[in-house]
C-alpha positions in Angstrom: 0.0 0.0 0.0 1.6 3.5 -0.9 1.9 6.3 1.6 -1.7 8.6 1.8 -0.3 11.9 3.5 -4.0 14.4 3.7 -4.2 17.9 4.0 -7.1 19.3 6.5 -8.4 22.5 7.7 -10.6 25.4 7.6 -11.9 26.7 4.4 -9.0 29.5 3.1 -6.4 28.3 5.8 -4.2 27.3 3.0 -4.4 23.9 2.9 -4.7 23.6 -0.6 -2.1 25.3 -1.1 0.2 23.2 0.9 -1.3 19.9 -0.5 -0.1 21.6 -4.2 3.4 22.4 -3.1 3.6 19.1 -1.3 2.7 17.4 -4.7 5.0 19.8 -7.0 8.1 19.2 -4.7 7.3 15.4 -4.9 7.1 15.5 -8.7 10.3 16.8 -9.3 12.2 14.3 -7.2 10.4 12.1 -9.7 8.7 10.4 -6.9 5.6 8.5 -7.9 2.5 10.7 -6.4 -1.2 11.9 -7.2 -3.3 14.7 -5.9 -6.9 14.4 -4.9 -9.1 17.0 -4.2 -12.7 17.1 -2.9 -13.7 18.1 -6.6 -11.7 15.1 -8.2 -13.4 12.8 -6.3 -15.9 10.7 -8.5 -19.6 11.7 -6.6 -18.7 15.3 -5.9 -21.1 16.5 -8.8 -24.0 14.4 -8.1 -23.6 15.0 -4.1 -23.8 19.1 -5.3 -26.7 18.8 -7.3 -28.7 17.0 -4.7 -27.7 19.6 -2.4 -28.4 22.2 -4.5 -31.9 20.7 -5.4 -32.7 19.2 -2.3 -31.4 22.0 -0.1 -30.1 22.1 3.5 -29.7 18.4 5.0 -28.5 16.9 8.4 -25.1 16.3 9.6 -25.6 11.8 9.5 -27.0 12.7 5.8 -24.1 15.0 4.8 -21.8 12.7 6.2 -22.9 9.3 4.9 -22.8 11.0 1.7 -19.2 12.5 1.9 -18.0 8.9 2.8 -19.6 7.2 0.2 -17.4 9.7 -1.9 -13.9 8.9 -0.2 -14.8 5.6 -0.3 -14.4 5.9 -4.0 -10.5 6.4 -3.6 -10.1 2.7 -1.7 -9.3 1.1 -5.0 -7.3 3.8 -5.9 -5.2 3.1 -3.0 -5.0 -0.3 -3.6 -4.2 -0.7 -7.2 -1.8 2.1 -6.7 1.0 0.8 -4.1 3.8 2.4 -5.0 2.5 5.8 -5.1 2.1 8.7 -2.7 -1.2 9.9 -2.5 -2.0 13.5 -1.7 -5.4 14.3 -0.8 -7.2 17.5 0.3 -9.7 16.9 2.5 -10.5 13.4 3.7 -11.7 10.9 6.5 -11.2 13.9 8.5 -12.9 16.5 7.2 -16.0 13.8 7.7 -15.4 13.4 11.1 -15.1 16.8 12.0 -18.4 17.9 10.3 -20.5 15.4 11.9 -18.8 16.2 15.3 -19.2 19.8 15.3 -22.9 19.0 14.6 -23.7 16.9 17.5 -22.4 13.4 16.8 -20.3 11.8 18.7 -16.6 11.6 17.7 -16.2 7.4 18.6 -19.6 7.4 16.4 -17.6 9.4 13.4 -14.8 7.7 13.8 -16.2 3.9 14.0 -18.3 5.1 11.0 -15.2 6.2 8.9 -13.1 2.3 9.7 -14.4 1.5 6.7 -12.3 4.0 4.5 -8.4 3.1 4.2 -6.6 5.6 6.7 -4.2 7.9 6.3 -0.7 7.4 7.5 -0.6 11.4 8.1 -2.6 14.3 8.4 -1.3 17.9 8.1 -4.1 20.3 9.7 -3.3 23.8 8.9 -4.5 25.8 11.9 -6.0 29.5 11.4 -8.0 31.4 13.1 -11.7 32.1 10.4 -11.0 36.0 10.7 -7.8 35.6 9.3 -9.4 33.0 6.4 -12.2 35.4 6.3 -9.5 38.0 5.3 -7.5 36.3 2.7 -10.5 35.0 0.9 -11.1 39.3 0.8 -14.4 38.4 2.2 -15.5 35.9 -0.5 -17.5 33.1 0.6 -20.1 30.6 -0.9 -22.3 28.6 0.3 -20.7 25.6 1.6 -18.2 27.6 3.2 -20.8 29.4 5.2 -22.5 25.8 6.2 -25.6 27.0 4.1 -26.3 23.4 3.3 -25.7 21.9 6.9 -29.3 22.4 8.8 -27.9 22.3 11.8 -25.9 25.7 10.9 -28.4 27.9 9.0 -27.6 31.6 9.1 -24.5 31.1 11.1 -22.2 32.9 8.2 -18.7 32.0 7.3 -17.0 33.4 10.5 -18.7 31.7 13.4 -19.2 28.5 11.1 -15.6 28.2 10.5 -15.1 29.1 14.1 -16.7 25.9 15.5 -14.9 24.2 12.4 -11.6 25.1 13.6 -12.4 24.3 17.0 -13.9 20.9 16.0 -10.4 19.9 14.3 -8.1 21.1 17.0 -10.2 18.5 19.7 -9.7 15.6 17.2 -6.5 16.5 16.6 -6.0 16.0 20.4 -7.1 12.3 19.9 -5.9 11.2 16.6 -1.8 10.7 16.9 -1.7 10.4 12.8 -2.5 14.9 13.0 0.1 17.3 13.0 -1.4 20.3 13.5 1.2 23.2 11.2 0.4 26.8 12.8 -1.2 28.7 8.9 -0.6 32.0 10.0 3.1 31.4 9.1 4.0 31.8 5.8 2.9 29.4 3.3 7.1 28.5 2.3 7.4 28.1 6.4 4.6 25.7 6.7 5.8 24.1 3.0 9.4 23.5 5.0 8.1 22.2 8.3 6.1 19.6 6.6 9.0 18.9 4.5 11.2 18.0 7.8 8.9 16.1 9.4 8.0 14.0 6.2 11.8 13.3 5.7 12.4 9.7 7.7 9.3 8.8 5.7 10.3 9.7 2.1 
């Protein structure tokens, strides 16, 4: 099985970011390695247009759904073994959306055994006034919860808030999170997940 190294974290922590210089720096040491992000994966299209015909729906709906996605990338994984996967967003990002909703974390967890874990997950940490503020304010609606019913006129600010907060108590409980501080600059946080990937690669 290769090495599946995720990227977590608020919406506009830079994350994204950091899971594409992670890839590009892998690429040219002509290491074997594919990126995955939540759009790549096969159901994102048909999850958004039920959302966006259906409307707002529950935190065990949203995630069952977002699982069934990720589950997608198990044969990936599998018929892949001597690649490096990067992937941004993944078992986590499940687990912290159900959590922050009102399910229990053993019952996310337990839930996601059946997806294949990741040996490590980078969680860039910002506070959502700083994301608010590189975004320049520009939001949509998943960002803001819109389609989580349990978060309904919350806005992008206080929904990333209990977001962030939601990451930083799993983190506490899931050994395979490093949590990188995002307020540092993005070639800081590129160079301290660099060193602490280097015994591995």
């Amino acid at each position: 099985m290769g090495k599946i190294i995720s990227f977590e974290g608020i919406h506009g922590c830079g994350k994204s970011t950091q899971a594409e210089m992670l890839y590009s720096y892998l690429l040219g040491k002509n290491i074997n390695v594919k990126h995955f992000s939540s759009r790549d994966k096969v159901l994102s299209k048909y999850i958004m247009g039920f959302l966006e015909k259906e409307g707002p729906q529950k935190a065990e709906i949203l995630f069952h759904l977002a699982l069934a996605n990720d589950l997608t990338l198990n044969e990936k994984f599998e018929t892949n073994a001597d690649s490096i996967f990067i992937l941004d967003r993944y078992i986590h990002t499940n687990i912290v959306s159900a959590y922050m909703a009102g399910k229990s974390m053993k019952w996310a967890v337990e839930k996601s055994k059946v997806l294949i874990s990741p040996d490590i997950t980078y969680l860039i940490d910002l506070p959502s006034r700083s994301a608010h503020e590189r975004k320049d304010g520009q939001t949509n609606g998943i960002e803001r919860g819109d389609f989580q019913s349990e978060f309904l006129g919350l806005g992008f600010i206080d929904y990333q808030d209990k977001m962030r907060k939601s990451y930083l108590d799993v983190a506490k409980k899931d050994s395979r999170m490093i949590v990188i501080d995002g307020r540092r600059g993005r070639n800081d946080c590129h160079e301290e997940i660099l060193k602490s990937l280097e015994d591995g690669l």
